[in-house]
KENUBA-628074 format. One record per residue (C-alpha): residue number from 1; x, y, z. Coordinates in nm, 2 decimals. Example, Ala and Ser with C-alpha at 12.3 -4.5 7.8 and 13.67 -1.06 7.14 Angstrom:
2
1  1.23  -0.45  0.78
2  1.37  -0.11  0.71
//
This chain:
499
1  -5.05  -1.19  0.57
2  -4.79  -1.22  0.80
3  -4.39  -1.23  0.66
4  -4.14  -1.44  0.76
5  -3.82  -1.34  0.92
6  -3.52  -1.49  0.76
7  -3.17  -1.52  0.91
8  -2.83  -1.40  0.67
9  -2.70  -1.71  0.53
10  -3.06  -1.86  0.51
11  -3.12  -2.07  0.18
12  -3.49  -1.99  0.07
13  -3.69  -2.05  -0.20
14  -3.83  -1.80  -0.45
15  -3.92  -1.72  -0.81
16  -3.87  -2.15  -0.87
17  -3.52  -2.16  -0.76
18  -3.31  -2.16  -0.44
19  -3.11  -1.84  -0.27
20  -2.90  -1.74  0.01
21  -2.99  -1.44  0.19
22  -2.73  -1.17  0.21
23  -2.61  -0.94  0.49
24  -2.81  -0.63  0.35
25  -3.15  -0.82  0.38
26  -3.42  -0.62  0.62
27  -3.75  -0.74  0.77
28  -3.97  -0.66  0.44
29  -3.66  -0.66  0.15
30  -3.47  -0.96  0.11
31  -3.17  -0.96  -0.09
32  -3.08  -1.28  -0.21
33  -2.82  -1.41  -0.41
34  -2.87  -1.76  -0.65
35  -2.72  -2.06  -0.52
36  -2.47  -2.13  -0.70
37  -2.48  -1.77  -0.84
38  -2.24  -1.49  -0.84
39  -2.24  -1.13  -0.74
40  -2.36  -1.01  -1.07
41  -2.72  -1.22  -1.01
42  -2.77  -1.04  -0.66
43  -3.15  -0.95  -0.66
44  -3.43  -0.79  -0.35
45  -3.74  -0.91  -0.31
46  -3.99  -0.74  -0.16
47  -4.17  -0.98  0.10
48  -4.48  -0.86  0.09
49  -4.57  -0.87  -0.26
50  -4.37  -1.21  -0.35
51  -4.41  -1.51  -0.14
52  -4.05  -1.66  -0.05
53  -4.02  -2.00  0.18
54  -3.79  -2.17  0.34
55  -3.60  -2.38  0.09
56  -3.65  -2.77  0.09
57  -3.42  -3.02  0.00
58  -3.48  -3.41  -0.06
59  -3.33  -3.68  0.15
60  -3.06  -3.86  -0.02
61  -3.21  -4.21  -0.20
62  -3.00  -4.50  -0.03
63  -3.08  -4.71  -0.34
64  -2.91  -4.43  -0.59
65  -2.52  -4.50  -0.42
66  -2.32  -4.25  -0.71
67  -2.01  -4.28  -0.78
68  -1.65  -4.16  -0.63
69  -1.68  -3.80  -0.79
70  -2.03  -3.73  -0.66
71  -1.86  -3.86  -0.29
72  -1.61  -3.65  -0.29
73  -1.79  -3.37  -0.45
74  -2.04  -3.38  -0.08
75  -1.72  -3.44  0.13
76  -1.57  -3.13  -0.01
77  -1.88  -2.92  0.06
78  -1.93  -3.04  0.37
79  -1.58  -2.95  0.50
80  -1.57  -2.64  0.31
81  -1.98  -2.55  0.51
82  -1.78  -2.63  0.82
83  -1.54  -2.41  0.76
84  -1.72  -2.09  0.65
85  -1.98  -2.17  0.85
86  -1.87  -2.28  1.21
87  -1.64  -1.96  1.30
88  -1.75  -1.63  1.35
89  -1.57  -1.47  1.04
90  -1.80  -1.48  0.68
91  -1.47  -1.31  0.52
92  -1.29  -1.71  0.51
93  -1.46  -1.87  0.28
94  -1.36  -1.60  0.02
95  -1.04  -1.58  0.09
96  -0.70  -1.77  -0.09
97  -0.52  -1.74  0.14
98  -0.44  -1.91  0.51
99  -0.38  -1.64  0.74
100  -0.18  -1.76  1.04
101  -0.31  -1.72  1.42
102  -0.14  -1.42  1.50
103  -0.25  -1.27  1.14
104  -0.63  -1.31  1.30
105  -0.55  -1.04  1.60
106  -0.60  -0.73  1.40
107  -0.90  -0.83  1.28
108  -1.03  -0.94  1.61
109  -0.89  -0.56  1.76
110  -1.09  -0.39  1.45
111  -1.45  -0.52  1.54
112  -1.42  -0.44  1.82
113  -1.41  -0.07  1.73
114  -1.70  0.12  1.56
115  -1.56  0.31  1.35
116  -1.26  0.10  1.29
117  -0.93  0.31  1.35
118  -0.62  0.12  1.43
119  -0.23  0.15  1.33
120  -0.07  -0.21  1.23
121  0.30  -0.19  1.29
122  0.39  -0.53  1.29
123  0.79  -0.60  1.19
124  0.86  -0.64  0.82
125  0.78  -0.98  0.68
126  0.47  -1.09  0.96
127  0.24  -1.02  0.69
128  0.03  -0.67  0.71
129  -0.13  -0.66  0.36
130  -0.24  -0.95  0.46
131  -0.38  -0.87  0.82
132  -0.50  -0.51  0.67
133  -0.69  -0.68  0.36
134  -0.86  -0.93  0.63
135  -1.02  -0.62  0.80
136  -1.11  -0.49  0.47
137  -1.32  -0.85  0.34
138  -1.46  -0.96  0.66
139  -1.64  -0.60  0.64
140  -1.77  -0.61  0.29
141  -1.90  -0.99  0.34
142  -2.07  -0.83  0.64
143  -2.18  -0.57  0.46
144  -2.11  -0.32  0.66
145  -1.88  -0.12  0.37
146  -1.91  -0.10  0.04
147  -1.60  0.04  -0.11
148  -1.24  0.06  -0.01
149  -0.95  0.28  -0.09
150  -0.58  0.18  -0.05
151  -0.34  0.47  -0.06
152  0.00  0.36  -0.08
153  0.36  0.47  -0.23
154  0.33  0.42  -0.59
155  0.58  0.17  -0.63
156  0.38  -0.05  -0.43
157  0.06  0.00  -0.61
158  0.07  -0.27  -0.81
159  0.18  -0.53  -0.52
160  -0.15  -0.42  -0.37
161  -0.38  -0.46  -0.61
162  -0.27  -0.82  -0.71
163  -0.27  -0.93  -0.36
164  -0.63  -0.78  -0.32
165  -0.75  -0.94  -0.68
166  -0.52  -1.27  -0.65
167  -0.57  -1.30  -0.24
168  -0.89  -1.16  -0.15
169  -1.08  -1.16  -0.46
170  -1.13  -0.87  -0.45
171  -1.12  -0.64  -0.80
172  -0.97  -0.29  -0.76
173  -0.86  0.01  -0.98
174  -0.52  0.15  -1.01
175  -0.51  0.48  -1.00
176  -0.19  0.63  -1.05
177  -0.06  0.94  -1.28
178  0.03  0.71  -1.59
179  -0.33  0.55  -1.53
180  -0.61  0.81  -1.42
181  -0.61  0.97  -1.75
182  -0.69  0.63  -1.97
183  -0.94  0.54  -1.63
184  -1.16  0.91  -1.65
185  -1.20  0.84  -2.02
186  -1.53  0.61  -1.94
187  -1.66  0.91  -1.71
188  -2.00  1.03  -1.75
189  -2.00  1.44  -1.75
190  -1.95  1.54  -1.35
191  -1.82  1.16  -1.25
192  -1.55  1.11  -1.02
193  -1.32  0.78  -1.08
194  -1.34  0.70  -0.75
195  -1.74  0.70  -0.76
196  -1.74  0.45  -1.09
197  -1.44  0.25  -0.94
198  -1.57  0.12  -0.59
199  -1.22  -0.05  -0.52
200  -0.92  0.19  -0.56
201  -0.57  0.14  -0.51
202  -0.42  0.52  -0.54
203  -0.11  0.68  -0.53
204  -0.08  0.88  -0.25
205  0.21  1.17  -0.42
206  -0.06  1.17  -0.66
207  -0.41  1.18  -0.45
208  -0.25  1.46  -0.22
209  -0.20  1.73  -0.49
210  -0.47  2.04  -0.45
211  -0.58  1.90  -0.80
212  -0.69  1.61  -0.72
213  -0.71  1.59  -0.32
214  -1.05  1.81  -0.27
215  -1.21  1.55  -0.52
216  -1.06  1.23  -0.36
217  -1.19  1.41  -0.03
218  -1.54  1.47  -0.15
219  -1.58  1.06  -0.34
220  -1.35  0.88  -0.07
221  -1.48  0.53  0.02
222  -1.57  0.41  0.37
223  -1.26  0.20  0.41
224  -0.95  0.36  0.34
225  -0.58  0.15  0.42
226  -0.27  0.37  0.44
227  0.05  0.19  0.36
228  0.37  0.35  0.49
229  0.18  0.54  0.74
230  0.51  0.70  0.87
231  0.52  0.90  0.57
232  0.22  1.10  0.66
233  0.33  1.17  0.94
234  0.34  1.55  1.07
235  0.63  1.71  0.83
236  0.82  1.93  1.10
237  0.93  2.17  0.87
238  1.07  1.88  0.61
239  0.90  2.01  0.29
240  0.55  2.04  0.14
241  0.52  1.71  -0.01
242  0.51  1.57  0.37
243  0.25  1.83  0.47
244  0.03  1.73  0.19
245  0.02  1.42  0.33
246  -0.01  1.46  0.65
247  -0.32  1.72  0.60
248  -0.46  1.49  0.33
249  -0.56  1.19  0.63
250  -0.60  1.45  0.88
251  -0.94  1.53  0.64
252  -0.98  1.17  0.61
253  -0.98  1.09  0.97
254  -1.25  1.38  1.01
255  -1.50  1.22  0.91
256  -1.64  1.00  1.24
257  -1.78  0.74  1.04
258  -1.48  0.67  0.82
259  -1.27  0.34  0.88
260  -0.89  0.39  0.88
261  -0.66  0.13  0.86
262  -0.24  0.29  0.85
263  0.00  0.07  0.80
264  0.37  0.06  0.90
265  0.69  -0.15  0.97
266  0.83  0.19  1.16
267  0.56  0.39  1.37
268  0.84  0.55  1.56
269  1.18  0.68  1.42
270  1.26  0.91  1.72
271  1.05  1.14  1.68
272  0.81  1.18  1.95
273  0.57  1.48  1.76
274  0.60  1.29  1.45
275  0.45  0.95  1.60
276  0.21  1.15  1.80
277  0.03  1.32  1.46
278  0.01  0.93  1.34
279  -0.20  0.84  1.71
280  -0.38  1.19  1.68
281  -0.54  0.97  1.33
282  -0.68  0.76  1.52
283  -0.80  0.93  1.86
284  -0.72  1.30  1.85
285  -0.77  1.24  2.26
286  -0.40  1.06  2.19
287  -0.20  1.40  2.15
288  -0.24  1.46  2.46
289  -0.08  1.10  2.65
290  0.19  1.13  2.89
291  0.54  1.10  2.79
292  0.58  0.80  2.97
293  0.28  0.55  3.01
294  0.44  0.31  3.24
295  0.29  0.30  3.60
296  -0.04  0.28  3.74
297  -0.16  0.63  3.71
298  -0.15  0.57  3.34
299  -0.33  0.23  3.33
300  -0.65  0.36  3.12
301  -0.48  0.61  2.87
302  -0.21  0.24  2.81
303  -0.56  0.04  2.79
304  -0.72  0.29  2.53
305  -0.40  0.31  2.31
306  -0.40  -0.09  2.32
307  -0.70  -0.09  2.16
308  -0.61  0.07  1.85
309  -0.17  -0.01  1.84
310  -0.09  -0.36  1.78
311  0.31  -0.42  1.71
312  0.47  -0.79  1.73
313  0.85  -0.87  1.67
314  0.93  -1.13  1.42
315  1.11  -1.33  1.71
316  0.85  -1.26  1.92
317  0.62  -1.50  1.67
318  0.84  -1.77  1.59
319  0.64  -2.01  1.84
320  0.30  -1.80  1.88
321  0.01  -2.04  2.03
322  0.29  -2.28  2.03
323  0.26  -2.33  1.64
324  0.60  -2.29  1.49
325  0.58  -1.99  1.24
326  0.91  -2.01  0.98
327  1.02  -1.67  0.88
328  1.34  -1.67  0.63
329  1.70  -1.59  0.77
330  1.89  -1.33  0.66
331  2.27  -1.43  0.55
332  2.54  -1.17  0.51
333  2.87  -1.16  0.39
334  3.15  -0.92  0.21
335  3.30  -1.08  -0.10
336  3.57  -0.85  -0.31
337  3.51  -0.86  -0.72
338  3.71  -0.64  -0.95
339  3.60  -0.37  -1.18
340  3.64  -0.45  -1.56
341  3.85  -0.22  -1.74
342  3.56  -0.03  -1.92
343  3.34  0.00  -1.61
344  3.64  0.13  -1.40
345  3.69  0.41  -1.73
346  3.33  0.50  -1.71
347  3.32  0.53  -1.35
348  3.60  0.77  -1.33
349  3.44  1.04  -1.59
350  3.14  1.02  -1.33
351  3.35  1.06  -1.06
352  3.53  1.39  -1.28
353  3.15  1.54  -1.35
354  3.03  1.50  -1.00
355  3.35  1.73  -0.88
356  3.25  1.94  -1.14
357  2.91  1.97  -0.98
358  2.94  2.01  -0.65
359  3.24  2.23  -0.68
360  3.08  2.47  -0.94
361  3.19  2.86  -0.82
362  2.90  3.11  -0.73
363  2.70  2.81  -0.62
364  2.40  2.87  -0.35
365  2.47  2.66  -0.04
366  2.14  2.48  -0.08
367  2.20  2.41  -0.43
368  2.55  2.29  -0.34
369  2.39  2.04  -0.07
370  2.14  1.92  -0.32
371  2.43  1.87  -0.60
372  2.63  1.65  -0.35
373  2.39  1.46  -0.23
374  2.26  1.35  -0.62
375  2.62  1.29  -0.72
376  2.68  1.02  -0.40
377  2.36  0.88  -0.52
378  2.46  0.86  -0.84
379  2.80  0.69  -0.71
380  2.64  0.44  -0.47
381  2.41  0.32  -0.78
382  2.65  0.29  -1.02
383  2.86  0.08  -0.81
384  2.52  -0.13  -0.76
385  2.43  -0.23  -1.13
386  2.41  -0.09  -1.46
387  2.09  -0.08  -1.44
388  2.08  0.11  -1.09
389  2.30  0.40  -1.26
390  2.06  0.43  -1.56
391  1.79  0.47  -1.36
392  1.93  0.70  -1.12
393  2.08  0.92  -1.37
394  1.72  0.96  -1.58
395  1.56  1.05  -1.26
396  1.51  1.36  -1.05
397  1.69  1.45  -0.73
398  1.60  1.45  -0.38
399  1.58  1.77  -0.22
400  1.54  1.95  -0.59
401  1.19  2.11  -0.45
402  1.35  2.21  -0.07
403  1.39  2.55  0.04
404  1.65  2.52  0.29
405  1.99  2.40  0.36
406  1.85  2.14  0.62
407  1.55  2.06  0.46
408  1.79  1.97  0.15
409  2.04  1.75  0.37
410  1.71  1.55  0.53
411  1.61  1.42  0.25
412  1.96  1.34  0.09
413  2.02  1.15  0.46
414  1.69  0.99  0.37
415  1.77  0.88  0.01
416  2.12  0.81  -0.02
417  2.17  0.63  0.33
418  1.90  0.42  0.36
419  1.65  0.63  0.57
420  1.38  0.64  0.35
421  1.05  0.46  0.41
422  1.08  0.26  0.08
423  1.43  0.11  0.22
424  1.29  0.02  0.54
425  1.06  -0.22  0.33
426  1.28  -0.40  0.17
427  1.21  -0.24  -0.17
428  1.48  -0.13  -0.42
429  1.37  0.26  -0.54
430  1.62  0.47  -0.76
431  1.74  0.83  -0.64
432  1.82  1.09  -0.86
433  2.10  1.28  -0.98
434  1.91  1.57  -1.24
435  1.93  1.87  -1.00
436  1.82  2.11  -1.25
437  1.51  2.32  -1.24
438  1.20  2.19  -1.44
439  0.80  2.28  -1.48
440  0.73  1.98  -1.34
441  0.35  1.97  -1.20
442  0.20  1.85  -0.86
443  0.14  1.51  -0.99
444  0.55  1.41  -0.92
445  0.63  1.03  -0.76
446  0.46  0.78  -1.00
447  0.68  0.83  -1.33
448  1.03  0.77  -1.25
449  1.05  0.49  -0.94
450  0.92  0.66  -0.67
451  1.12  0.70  -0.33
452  1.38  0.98  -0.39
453  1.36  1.06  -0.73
454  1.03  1.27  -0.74
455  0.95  1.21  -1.10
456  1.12  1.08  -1.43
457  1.34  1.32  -1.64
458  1.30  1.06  -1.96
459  1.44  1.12  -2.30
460  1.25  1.37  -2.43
461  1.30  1.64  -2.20
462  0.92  1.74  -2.21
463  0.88  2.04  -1.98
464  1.22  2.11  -1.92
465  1.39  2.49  -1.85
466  1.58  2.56  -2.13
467  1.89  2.63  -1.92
468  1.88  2.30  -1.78
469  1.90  2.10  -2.11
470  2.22  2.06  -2.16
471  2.28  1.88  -1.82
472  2.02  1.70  -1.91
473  2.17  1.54  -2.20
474  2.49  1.53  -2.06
475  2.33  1.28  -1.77
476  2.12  1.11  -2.09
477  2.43  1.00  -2.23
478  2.56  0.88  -1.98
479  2.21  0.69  -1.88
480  2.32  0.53  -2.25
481  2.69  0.45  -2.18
482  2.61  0.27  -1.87
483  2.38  0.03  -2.04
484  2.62  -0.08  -2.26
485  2.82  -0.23  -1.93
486  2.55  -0.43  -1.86
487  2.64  -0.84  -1.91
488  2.97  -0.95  -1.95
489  3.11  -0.60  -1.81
490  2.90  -0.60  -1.52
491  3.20  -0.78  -1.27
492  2.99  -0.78  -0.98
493  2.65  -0.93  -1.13
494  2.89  -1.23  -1.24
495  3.04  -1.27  -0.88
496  2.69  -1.31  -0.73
497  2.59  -1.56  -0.97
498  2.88  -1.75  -0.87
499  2.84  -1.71  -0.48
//
C-alpha cells in the first residue's frame, strides 16, 4: 500500500475527525493535532497501520444564508488564515502582540544562522524582549526546539516570565532562590527542575553558583536568552561573581548545537577585552578581529560580525520603512522642596553614624573603601524616599565579598553612581549599607533587590557573625525609624505629586 505524503499545516482526516499536521510529522509518523484542539490532544499516527486522507469539507448551501454572527465568525477566520498563513513566519498567529517592522530584523538575522548565535543591543525602549521572544516562538512553532531557558538578573525575572506567558503564550518556570526549593518538591528521585520544567526563566547569581551550575550545564535547554549580557562579560580581575558568569556561558556556548540569544542595551562600555569575550560567545573566530574594521581589507571579518551584531538607535527608528514609530520623551527639570523637621533630625543621626563608620581607627583600607561607599549609598537613598532608605539599610553592601582596594571602589562606582547594568535599564535596585561579615552562601542576588546589594540582611539576622549583630540592629532600627517618615513627612513625595 502506498502512503501519502502530507505537507505541515495539512488538515487531514483520521480516527472520524479532522487534524492539522504539525512540524514534527515524518514520511511514515504523522503527528497531528485536532482541529480545534489544543496542545494537550497532540497525537502520532503511524501511516502505515492507520489509514489517514485528505480532509473534505462541504460547499457552503446558498439556500442556508445564517445569520450576522455566523458572517462574521468566517470573515474573522478568513483574515486571521491570511494572516498566519500568507507570510513565512508560523510564530504570528500565536502571538499577542504586534511587533513593529524593525522588531522583525532579528528574527530574520537568526534563521539565517544554524545554530542561532546573535547579540541584540538595540537602545533601551526599541523593544528586545520582544524581538528575543520572537526568535524564541517562531522556533518552537517550527519545531525545531523544544525548551528554552531565559537567564536574566533576578529582578527582572518576573517581567520575563509574564511577557513570555501574557505575550507569547508561552508558560515558563521561575526559578529563583526563594522559588527552586517549593519547585524541586514535585521531583522524582534523580530529577532535575530544569528537565520537568521545559520553559525556565532562572536567575543567573543563582544558576552560576558551583551548586547548582554543573547541573544547569548538564539539563540546559536548546534555547537559552541572556538578559544583560554585559554582565557576563569577561570579569578583568573585578571579583568572582563576574567570573562565574562569564565561565558559566562560556560552557553554554560550547556546545555547537546550542542556540544563544544575549541581550543588551550596552555591548560596549569601553572596554575593548570586555566586549570582545561577549563576541568570543558567539564566534570564538571573533577574538581575534582587528582593532579597527573600517576599510576594505576588513570587508569580510565587518560582513561576518554583521551577521550576528544588530544595534539600532532610538532616533535612528523614529521613521523606519517610513512608518512613524512613537517612542516616549524624556522631560527633565530641578525643582527645590524642603525637608520636614523630623526627616531633617533623622537624616542627621545618619549622617553622625556614617562618620562613625568610615572614620573608625585601625580600619583596613579596603574595609574603609567598602564602609564609604555603603554610607553614600545609604545617603543618596535616603534622600530618595523612605522607602529607598529602608531598603537600602536592610540590604548588603557592594564590594562586601572584594578582595582588593580597587576591586572594592569598582563596584561602589558601579552602585552608587549609576554604573551598574540594572541602572542602565531604567530599573530602580536598592544598594546596601550592612558591611559586616556574614555566612552567607553562593546563592546571594535574589533575596534583597538584586543590583548592588548581594542578598537581604532581613530582621532576623539568620546566619549572621556574632560580632556583626549589633550593627546589624543598629541599621534595623533605623530601617524602622525611616518608615515612620513615610506620608505626610515624606516633603519630596508631596512636591512630585504636585508638579
Amino acid at each position: 500500500m502506498t502512503t501519502l505524503r502530507f505537507d505541515v499545516g495539512a488538515l487531514v482526516r483520521a480516527r472520524k475527525r479532522e487534524w492539522v499536521v504539525l512540524p514534527e510529522s515524518r514520511d511514515d509518523l504523522l503527528i497531528l493535532r485536532p482541529l480545534g484542539g489544543t496542545d494537550d490532544e497532540v497525537t502520532g499516527i503511524y501511516l502505515p497501520i492507520e489509514p489517514v486522507e485528505p480532509a473534505e469539507f462541504p460547499l457552503p448551501d446558498p439556500t442556508d444564508l445564517g445569520s450576522h454572527l455566523s458572517c462574521a465568525l468566517l470573515r474573522d477566520a478568513v483574515r486571521l488564515g491570511f494572516r498566519s498563513g500568507a507570510g513565512p513566519f508560523r510564530s504570528l498567529a500565536r502571538i499577542a502582540v504586534d511587533p513593529r517592522p524593525y522588531q522583525l530584523v532579528p528574527l530574520l538575522m537568526a534563521l539565517r544562522l544554524d545554530p542561532i548565535r546573535i547579540l541584540i543591543a538595540d537602545d533601551v525602549g526599541v523593544g528586545k524582549t520582544v524581538e528575543a521572544c520572537l526568535i524564541a516562538r517562531e522556533l518552537l512553532d517550527r519545531g525545531e526546539i523544544d525548551r528554552i531557558a531565559v537567564l536574566c538578573p533576578p529582578h527582572l525575572a518576573e517581567q520575563w516570565e509574564r511577557a513570555l506567558r501574557g505575550q507569547f503564550h508561552i508558560d515558563a518556570a521561575l526559578v529563583l532562590a526563594g522559588t527552586a526549593a517549593r519547585l524541586e518538591r514535585d521531583l522524582g528521585l534523580g530529577e532535575s527542575l530544569f528537565e520537568r520544567h521545559p520553559h525556565v526563566v532562572v536567575s543567573l547569581d543563582f544558576v552560576k553558583s558551583e551548586r547548582r551550575r554543573h547541573e544547569f550545564l548538564r539539563t540546559c535547554p536548546e534555547f537559552v536568552i541572556v538578559d544583560e549580557a554585559h554582565g557576563c562579560a569577561a570579569a578583568g580581575g573585578l571579583g568572582a561573581s563576574a567570573h562565574q558568569r562569564h565561565e558559566l556561558l562560556r560552557a553554554l556556548a560550547g556546545d555547537a548545537r546550542r542556540h544563544l540569544v544575549l541581550v543588551t542595551a550596552t555591548p560596549h562600555r569601553g572596554k575593548e577585552d570586555a566586549f570582545r569575550s561577549l563576541l568570543a560567545l558567539l564566534d570564538p573566530a571573533f577574538l581575534d578581529l582587528p582593532d579597527a574594521l573600517a576599510g576594505e581589507e576588513n570587508r569580510r571579518e565587518r560582513e561576518q560580525l554583521a551577521r550576528h551584531f544588530v544595534q539600532r538607535r532610538r532616533g535612528d527608528l523614529k521613521a523606519y520603512l517610513d512608518a512613524v514609530t512613537p517612542f516616549p520623551e524624556r522631560l527633565i527639570a530641578e525643582e527645590k522642596y524642603a525637608l520636614a523637621p523630623e526627616y531633617r533630625r533623622f537624616f542627621d543621626r545618619v549622617l553622625d553614624y556614617c562618620r562613625e563608620r568610615v572614620q573608625a581607627p585601625g580600619l583596613e583600607k579596603r574595609v574603609q573603601r567598602v564602609r564609604w561607599w555603603s554610607a553614600l549609598a545609604l545617603l543618596r537613598a535616603l534622600g530618595s524616599s523612605p522607602a529607598a532608605a529602608a531598603a537600602t539599610l536592610r540590604n548588603r553592601a557592594a564590594g562586601v565579598d572584594t578582595e582588593t582596594v580597587e576591586e572594592a571602589d569598582e563596584l561602589g562606582r558601579r552602585s552608587v553612581l549609576d554604573l551598574a547594568e540594572e541602572a542602565l535599564e531604567g530599573i530602580d535596585v536598592a544598594p546596601g549599607s550592612d558591611d559586616g561579615d556574614r555566612g552567607d552562601d553562593g546563592d546571594r542576588g535574589d533575596r534583597g533587590g538584586g543590583g548592588a546589594g548581594e542578598s537581604g540582611a532581613g530582621e532576623s539576622g539568620a546566619g549572621a557573625a556574632p560580632a556583626a549583630a549589633p550593627e546589624r540592629d543598629r541599621l534595623l532600627r533605623f530601617a524602622r525609624e525611616v518608615e515612620k517618615l513615610a506620608g505626610p513627612l515624606d516633603a519630596k513625595l508631596i512636591r512630585a505629586v504636585e508638579i
